[in-house]
TIVOLO-154802 format. One record per residue: x, y, z of N, C-alpha, C in turn; residue number from 1. Coordinates in steps of 0.02 Angstrom, whole numbers, always signed. Layout:
(atom (X,Y,Z),(X,Y,Z),(X,Y,Z),NUM)
...
END
This chain:
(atom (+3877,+4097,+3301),(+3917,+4039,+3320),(+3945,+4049,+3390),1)
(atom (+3927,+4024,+3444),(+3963,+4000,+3500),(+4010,+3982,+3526),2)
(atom (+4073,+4022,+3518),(+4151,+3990,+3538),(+4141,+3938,+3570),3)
(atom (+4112,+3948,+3650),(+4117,+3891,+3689),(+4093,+3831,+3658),4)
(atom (+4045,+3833,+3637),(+3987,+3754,+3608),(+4040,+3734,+3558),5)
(atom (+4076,+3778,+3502),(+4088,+3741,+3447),(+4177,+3691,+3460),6)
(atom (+4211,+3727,+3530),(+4267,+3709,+3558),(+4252,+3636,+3597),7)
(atom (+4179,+3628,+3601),(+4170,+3591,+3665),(+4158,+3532,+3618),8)
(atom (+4134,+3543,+3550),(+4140,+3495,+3502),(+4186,+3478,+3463),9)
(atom (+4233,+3503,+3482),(+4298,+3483,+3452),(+4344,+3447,+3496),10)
(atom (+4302,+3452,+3551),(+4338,+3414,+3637),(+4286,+3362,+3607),11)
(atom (+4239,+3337,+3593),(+4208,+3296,+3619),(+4220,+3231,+3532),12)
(atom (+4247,+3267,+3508),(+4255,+3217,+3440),(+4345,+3198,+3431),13)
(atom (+4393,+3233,+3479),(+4455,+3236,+3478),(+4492,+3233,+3535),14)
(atom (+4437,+3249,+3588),(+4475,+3244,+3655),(+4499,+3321,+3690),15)
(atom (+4484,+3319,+3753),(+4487,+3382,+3784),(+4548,+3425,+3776),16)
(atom (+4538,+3505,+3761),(+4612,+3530,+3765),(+4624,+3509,+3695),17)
(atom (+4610,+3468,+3626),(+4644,+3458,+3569),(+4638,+3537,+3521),18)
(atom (+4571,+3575,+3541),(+4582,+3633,+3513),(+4636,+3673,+3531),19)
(atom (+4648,+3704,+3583),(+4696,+3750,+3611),(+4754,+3727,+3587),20)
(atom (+4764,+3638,+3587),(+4832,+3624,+3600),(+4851,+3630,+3504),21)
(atom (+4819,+3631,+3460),(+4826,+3630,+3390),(+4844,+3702,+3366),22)
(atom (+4800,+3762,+3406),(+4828,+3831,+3405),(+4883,+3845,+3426),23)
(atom (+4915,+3806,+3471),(+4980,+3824,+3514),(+5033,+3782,+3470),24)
(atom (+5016,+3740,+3431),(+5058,+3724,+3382),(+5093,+3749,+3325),25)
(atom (+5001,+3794,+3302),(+5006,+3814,+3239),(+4992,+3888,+3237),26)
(atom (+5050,+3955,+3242),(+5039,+4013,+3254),(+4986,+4044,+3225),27)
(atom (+4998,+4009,+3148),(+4948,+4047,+3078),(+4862,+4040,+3108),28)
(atom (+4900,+3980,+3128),(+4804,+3976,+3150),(+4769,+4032,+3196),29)
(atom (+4802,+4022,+3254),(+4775,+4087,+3300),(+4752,+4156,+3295),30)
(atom (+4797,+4161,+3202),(+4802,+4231,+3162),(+4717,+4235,+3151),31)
(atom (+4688,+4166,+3117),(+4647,+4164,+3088),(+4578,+4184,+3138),32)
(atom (+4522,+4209,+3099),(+4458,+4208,+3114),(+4442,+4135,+3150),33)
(atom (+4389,+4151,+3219),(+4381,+4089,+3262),(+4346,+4021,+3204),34)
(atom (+4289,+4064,+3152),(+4262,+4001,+3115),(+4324,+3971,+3042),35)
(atom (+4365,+4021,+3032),(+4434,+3967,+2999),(+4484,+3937,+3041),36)
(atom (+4484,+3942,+3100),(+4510,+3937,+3151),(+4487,+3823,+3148),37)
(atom (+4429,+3849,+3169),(+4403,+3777,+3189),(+4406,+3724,+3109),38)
(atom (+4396,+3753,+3045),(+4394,+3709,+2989),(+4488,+3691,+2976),39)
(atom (+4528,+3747,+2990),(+4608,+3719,+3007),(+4629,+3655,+3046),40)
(atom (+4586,+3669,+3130),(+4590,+3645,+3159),(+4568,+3545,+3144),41)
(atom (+4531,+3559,+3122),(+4475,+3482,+3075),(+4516,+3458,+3042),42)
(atom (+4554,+3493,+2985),(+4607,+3477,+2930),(+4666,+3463,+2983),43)
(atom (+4699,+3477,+3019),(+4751,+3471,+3036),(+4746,+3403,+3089),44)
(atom (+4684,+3372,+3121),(+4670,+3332,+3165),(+4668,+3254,+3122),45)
(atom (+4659,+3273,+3050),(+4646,+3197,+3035),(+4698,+3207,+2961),46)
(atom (+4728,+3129,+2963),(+4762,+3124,+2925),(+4740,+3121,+2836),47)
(atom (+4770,+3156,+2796),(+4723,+3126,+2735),(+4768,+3102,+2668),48)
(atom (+4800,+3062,+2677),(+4843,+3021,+2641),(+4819,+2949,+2632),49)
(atom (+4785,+2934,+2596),(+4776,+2872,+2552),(+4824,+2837,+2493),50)
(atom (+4812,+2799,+2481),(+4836,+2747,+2397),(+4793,+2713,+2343),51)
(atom (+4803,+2677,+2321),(+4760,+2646,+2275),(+4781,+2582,+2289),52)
(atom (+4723,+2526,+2303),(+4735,+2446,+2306),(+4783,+2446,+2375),53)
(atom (+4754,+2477,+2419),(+4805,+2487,+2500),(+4784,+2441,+2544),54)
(atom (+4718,+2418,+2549),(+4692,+2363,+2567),(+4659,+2296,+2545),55)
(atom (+4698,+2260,+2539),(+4659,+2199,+2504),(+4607,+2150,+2520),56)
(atom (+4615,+2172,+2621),(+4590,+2121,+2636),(+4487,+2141,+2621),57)
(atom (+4500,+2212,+2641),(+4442,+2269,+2620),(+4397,+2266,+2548),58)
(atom (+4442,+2251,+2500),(+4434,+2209,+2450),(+4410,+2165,+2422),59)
(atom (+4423,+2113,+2476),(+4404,+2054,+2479),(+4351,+2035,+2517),60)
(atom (+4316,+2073,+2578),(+4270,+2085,+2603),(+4210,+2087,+2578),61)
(atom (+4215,+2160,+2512),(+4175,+2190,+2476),(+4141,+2137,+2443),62)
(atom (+4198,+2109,+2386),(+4205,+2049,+2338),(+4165,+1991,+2369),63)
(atom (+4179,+1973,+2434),(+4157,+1875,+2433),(+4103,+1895,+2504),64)
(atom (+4089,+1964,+2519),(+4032,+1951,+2577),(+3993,+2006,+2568),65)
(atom (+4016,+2058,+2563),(+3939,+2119,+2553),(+3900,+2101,+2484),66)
(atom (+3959,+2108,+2409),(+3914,+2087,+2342),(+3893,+2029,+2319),67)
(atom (+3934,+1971,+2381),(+3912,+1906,+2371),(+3830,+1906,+2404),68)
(atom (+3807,+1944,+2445),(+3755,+1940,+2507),(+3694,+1961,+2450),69)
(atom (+3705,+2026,+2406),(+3638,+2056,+2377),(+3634,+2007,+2303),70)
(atom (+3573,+2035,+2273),(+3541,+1977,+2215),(+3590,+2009,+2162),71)
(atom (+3609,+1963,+2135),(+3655,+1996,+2060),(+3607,+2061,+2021),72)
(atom (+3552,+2044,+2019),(+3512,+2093,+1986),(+3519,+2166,+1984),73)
(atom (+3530,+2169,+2051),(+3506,+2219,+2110),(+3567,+2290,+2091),74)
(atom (+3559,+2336,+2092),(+3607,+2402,+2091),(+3652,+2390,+2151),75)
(atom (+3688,+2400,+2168),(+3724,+2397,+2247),(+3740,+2492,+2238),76)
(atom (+3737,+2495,+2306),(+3747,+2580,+2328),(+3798,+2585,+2371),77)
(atom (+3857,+2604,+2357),(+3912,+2604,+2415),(+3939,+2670,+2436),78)
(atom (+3952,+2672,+2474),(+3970,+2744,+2510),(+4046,+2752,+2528),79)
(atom (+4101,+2811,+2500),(+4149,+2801,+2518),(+4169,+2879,+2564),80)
(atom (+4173,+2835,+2650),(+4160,+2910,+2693),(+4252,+2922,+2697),81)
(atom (+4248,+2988,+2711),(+4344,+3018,+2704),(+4357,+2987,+2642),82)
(atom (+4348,+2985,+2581),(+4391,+2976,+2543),(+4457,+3016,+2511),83)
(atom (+4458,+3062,+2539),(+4505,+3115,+2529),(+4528,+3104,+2464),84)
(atom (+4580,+3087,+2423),(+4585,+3128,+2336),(+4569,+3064,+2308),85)
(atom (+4508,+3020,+2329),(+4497,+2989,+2270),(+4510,+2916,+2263),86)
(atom (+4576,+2881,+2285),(+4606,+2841,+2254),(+4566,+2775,+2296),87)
(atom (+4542,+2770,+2347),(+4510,+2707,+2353),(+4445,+2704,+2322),88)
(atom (+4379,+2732,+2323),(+4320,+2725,+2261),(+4356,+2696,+2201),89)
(atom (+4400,+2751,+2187),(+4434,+2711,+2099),(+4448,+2641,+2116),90)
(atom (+4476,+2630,+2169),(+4493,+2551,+2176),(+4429,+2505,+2157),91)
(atom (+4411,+2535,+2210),(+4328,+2480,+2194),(+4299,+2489,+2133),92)
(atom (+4308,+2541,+2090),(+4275,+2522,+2025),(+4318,+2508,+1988),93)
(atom (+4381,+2513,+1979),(+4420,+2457,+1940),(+4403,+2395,+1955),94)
(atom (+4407,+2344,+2002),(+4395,+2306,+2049),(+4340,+2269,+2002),95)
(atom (+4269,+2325,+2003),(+4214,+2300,+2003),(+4184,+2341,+1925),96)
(atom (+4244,+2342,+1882),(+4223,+2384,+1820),(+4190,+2340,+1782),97)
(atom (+4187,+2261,+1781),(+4157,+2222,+1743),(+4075,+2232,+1757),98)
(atom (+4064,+2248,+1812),(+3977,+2256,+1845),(+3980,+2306,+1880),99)
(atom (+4004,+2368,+1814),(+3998,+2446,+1832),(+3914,+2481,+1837),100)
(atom (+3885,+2428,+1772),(+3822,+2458,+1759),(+3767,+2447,+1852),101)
(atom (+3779,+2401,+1885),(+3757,+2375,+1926),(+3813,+2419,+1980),102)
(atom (+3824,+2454,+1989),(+3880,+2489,+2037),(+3851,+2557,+2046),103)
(atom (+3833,+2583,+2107),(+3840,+2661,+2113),(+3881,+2666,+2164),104)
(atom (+3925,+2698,+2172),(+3981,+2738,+2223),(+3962,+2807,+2212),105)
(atom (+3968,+2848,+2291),(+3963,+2907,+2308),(+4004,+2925,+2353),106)
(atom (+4063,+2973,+2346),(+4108,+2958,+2383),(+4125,+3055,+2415),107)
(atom (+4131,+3035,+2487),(+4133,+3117,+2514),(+4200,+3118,+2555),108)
(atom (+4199,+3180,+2568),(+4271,+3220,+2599),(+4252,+3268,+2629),109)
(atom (+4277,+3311,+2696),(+4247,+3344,+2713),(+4302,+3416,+2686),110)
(atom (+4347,+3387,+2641),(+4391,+3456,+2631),(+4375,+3477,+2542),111)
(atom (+4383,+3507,+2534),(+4359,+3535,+2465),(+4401,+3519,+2429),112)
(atom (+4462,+3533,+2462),(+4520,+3541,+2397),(+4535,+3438,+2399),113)
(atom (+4512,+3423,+2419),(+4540,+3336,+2409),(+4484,+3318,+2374),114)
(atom (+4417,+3349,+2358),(+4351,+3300,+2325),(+4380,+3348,+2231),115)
(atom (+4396,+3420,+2236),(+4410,+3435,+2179),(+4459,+3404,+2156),116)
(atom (+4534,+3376,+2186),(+4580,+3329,+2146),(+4553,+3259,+2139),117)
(atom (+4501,+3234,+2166),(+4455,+3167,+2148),(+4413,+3181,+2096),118)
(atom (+4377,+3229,+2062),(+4328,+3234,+2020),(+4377,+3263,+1963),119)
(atom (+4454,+3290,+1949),(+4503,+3282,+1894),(+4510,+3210,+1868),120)
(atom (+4520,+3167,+1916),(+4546,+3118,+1918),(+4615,+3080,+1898),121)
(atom (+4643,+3120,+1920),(+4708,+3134,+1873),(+4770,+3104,+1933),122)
(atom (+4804,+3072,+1928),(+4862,+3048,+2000),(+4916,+3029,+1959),123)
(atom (+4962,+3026,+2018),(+5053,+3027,+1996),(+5073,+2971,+2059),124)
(atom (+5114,+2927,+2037),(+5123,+2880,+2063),(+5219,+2862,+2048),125)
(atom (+5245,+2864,+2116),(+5349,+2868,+2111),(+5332,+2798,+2093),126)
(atom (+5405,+2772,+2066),(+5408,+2694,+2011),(+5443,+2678,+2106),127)
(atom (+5451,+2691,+2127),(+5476,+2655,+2211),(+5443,+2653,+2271),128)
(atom (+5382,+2659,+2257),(+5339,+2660,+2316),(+5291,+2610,+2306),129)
(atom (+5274,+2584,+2375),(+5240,+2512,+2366),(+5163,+2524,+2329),130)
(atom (+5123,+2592,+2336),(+5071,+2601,+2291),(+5089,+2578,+2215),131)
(atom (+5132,+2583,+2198),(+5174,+2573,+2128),(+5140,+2492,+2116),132)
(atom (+5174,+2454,+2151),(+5190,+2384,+2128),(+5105,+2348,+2145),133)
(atom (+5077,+2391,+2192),(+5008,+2374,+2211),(+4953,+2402,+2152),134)
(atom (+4976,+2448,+2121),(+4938,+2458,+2072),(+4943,+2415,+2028),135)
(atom (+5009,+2401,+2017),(+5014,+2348,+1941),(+4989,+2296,+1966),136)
(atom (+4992,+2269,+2007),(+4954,+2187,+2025),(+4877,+2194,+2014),137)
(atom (+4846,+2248,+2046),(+4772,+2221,+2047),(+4744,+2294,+1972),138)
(atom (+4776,+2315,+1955),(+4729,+2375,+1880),(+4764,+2362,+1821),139)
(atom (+4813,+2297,+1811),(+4836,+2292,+1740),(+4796,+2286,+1688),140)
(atom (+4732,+2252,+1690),(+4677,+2273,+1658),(+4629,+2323,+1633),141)
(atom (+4659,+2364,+1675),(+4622,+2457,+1677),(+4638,+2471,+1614),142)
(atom (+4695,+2505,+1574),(+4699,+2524,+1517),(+4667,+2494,+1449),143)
(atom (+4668,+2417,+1455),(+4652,+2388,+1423),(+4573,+2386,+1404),144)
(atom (+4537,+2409,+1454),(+4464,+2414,+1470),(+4441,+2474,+1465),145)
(atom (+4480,+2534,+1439),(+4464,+2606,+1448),(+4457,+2636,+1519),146)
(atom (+4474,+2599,+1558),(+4447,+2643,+1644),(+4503,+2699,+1621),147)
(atom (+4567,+2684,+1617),(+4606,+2753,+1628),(+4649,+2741,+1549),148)
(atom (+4714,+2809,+1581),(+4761,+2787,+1527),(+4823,+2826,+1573),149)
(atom (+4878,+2791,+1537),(+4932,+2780,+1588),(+5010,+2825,+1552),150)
(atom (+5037,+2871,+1585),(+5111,+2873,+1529),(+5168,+2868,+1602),151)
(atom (+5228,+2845,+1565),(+5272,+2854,+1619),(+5329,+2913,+1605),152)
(atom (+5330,+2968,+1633),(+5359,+3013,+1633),(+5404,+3011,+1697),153)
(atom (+5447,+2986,+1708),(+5472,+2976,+1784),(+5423,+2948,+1824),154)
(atom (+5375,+2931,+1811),(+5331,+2903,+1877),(+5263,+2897,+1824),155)
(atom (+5252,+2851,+1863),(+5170,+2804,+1840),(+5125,+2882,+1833),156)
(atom (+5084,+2915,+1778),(+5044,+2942,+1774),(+4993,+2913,+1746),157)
(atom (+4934,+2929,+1808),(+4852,+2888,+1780),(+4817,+2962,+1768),158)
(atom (+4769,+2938,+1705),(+4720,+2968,+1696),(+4657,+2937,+1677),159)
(atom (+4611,+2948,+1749),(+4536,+2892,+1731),(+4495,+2928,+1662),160)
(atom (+4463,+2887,+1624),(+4424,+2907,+1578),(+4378,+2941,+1598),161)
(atom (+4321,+2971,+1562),(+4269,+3018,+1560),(+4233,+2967,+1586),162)
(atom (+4212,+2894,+1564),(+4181,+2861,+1587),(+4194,+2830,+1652),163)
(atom (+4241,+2827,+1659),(+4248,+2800,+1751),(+4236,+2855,+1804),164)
(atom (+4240,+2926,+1755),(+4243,+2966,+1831),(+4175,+2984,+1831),165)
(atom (+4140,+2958,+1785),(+4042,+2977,+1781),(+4036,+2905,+1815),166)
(atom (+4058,+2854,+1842),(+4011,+2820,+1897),(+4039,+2844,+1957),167)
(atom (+4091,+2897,+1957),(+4094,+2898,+2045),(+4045,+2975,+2042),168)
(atom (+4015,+2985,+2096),(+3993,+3063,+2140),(+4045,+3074,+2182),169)
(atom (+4081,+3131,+2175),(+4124,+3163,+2245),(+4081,+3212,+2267),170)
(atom (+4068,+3208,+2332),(+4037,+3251,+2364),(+4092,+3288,+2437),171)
(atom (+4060,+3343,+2441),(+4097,+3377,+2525),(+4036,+3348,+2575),172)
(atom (+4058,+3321,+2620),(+4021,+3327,+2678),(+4054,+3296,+2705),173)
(atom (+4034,+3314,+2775),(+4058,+3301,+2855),(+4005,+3246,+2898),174)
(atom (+4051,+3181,+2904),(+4000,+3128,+2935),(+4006,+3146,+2994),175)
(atom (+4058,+3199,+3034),(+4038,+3217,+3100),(+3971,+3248,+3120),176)
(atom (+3963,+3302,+3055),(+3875,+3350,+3067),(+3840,+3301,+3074),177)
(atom (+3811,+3238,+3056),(+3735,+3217,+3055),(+3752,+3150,+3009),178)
(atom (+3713,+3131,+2988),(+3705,+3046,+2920),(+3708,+3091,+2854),179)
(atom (+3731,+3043,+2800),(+3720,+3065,+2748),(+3652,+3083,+2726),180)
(atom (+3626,+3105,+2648),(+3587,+3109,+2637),(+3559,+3084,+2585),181)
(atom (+3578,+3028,+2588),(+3518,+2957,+2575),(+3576,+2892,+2609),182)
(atom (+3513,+2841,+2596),(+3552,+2765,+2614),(+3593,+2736,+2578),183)
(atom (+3641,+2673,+2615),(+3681,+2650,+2542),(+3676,+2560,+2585),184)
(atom (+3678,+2533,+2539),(+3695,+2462,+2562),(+3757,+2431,+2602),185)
(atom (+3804,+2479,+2593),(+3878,+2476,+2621),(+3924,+2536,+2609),186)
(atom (+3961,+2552,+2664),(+4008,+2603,+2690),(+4071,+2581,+2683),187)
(atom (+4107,+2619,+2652),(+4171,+2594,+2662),(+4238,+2659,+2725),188)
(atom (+4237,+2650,+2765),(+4286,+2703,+2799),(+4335,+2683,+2830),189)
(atom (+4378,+2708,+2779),(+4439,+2660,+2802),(+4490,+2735,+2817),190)
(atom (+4533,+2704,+2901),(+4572,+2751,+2918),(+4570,+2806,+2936),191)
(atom (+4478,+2805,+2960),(+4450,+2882,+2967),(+4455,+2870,+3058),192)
(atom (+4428,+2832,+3104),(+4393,+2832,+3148),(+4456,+2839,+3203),193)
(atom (+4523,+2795,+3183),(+4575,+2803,+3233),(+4613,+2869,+3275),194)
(atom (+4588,+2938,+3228),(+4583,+2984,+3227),(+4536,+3021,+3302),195)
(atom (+4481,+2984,+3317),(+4437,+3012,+3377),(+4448,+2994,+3417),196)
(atom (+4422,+3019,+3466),(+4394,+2994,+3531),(+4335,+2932,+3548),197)
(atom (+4349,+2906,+3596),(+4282,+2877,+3583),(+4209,+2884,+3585),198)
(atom (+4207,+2946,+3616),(+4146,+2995,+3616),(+4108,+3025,+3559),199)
(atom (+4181,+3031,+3516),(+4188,+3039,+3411),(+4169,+3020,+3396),200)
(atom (+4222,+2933,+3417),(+4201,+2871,+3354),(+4097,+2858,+3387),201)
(atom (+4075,+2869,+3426),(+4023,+2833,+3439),(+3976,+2898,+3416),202)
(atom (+3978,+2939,+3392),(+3941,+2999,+3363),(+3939,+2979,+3285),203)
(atom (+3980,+2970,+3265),(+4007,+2945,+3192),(+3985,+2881,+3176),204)
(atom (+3983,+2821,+3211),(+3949,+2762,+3205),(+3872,+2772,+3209),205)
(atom (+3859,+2828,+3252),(+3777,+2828,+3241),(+3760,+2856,+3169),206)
(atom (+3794,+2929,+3149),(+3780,+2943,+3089),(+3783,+2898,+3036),207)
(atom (+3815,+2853,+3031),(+3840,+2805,+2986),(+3788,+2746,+2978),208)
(atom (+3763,+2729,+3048),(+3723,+2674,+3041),(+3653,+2728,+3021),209)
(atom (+3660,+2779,+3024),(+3562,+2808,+3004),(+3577,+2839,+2918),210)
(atom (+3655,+2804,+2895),(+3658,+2827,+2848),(+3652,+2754,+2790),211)
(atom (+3636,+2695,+2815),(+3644,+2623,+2781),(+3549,+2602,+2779),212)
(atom (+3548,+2560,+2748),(+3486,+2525,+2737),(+3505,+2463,+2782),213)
(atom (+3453,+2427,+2818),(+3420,+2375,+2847),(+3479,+2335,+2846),214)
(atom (+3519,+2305,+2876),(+3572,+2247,+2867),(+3629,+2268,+2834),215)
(atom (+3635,+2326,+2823),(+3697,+2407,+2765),(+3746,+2361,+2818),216)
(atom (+3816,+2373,+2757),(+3897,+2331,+2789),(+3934,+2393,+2812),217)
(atom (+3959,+2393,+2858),(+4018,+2449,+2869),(+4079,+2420,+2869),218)
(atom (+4120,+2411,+2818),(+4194,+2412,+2820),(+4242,+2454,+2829),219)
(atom (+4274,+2455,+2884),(+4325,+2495,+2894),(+4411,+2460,+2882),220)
(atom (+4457,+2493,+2890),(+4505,+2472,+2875),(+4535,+2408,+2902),221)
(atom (+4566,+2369,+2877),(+4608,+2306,+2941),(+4654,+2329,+2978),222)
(atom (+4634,+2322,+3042),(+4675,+2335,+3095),(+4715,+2280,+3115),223)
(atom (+4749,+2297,+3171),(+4807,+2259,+3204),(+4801,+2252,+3253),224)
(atom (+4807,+2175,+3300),(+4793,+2167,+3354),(+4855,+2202,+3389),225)
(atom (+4888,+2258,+3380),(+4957,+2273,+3433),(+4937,+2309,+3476),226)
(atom (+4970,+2331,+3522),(+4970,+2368,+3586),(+4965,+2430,+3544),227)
(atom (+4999,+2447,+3489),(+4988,+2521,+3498),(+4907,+2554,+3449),228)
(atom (+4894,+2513,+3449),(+4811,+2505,+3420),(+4767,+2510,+3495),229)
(atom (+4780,+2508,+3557),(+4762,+2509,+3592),(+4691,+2517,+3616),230)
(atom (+4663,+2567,+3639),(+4603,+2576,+3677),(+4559,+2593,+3602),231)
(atom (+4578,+2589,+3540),(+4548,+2593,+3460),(+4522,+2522,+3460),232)
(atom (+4546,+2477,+3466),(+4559,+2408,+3455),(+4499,+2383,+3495),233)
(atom (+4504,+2397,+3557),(+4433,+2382,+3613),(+4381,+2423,+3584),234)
(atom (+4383,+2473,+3553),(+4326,+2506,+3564),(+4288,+2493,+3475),235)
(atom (+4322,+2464,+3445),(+4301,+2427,+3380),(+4284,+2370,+3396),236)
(atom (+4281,+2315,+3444),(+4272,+2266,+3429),(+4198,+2267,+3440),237)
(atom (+4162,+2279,+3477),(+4107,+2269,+3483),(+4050,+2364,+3486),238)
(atom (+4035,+2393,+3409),(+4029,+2445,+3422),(+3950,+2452,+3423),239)
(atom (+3922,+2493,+3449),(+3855,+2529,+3476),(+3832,+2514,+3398),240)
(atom (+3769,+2467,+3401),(+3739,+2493,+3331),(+3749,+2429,+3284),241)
(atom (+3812,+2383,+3275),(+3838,+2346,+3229),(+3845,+2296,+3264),242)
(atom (+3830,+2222,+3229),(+3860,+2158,+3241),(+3940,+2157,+3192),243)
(atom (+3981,+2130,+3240),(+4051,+2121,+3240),(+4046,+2066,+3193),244)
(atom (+4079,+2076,+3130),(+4067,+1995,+3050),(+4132,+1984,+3064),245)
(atom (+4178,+1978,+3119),(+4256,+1977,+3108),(+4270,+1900,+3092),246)
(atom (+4231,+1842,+3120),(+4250,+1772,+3114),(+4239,+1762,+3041),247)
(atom (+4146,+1784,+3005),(+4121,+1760,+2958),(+4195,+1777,+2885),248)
(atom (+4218,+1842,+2896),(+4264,+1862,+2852),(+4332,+1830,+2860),249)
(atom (+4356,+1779,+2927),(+4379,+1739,+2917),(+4380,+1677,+2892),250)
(atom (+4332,+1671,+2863),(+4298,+1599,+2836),(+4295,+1624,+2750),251)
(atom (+4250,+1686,+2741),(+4258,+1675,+2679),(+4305,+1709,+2634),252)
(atom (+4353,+1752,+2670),(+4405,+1809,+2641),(+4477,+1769,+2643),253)
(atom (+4507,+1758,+2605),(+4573,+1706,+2599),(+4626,+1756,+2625),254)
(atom (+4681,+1717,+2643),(+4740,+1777,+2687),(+4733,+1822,+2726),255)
(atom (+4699,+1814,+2760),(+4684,+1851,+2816),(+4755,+1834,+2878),256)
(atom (+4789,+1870,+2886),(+4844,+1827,+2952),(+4831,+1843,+3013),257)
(atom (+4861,+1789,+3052),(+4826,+1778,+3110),(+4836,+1851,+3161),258)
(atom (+4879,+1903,+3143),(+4872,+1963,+3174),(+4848,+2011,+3136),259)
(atom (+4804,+2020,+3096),(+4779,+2057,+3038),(+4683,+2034,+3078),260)
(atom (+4675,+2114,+3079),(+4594,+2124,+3121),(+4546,+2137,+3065),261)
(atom (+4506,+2113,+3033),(+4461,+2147,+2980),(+4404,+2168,+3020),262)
(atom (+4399,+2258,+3012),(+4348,+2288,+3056),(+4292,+2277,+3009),263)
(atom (+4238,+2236,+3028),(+4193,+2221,+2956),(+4120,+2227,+2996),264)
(atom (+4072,+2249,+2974),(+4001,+2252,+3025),(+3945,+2276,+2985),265)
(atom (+3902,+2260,+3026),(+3825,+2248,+2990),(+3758,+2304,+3052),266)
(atom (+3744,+2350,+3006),(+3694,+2368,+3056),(+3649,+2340,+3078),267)
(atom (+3643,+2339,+3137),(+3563,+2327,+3192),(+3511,+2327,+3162),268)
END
């Protein structure tokens, strides 16, 4: 392994100087061997805190334009990239538990310890946090249907059934190394990309698009037209590889507000 080459890729997916400056942060790290050095460094660069039912408009995307687009018949293959512990895939197959049999989700992480608390399936949820009240609106049907089962011990505890956690795959991998390894009809990556550079994000959009089939959807999270979305905001709107669906998902996705961005796209 190549100090220089593997530093120069951590400049080139994060921005120059982000290695050094993450060691000078973090003493333990410097302690460490150069190749735990750089997988610290990875973990510590991107955020990995998710919810369940955190995006609706993403949701609604899925719902009235990617599964509205393929033949009912048809399997749909969806890809969930960073999913870190789990909780958005579960969304979408609660969501879409009525036409589970017709559902494959495969969902990756590039950290180990977040794909092993996704394949328990097991989560804790405070009765005061807005994941709380977002769960009860869109999975009150879950228990009732066997997806999970629920106790309240001080706080919402879910536990998905044997059968819900056999339609998801958690896998480890890194969409920075290369494309997955097979195609899917649609991507879901939400909250991963704001994280790079744009040198990153456009390394990552290529893997992604050689990771979709012929017309494959990439949904990423809804953004915000604000200033502090900044040079993210330009560099999503029109990306290398993808036609921009931002109007069409205003037409057929309801509540969308007029400062609410749905990053929504279709490969080349």
């Amino acid at each position: 392994m190549s100090r220089e080459k593997e530093i120069a890729k951590i400049a080139e997916f994060f921005g120059e100087g982000w290695f050094e400056e993450i060691v000078q942060q973090e003493p333990s790290i410097a302690a460490l061997p150069f190749e735990e050095q750089l997988k610290a460094v990875k973990q510590r660069s991107v955020h990995w805190g998710t919810s369940f039912f955190r995006d609706d408009v993403v949701l609604g995307v899925l719902e009235r334009m990617v599964l509205a687009d393929l033949p009912p018949d048809k399997t749909t293959h969806i890809a969930s990239i960073g999913c870190s512990e789990g909780r958005e895939p579960f969304s979408v197959l609660i969501q879409r538990w009525g036409r589970r049999d017709k559902l494959n989700i495969d969902a990756y992480d590039c950290n180990p310890k977040n794909i092993g608390i996704a394949k328990r399936g097991i989560y804790r949820i405070e009765f005061d946090s807005l994941e709380y009240g977002r769960f009860q609106r869109s999975a009150a049907h879950a228990e009732v249907n066997g997806i999970l089962k629920t106790n309240l011990n001080g706080r919402l505890e879910i536990n998905f059934s044997e059968d819900a956690k056999q339609k998801i795959s958690f896998c480890v991998a890194d969409i920075t190394e290369g494309p997955l390894s097979r195609r899917y009809d649609a991507v879901l990556m939400l909250n991963v990309l704001f994280y790079y550079s744009q040198n990153g994000i456009n390394r990552i959009l290529n893997n992604v698009r050689q990771s979709l089939n012929a017309g494959g959807w990439l949904l990423c999270e809804t953004g915000y037209d604000w200033p502090v979305f900044g040079n993210y905001a330009k560099w999503m709107r029109n990306p290398s590889g993808f036609e921009n669906q931002e109007q069409l998902a205003r037409k057929l996705v309801p509540n969308i507000g007029e400062s609410q961005v749905p990053l929504v796209y279709r490969a080349k």
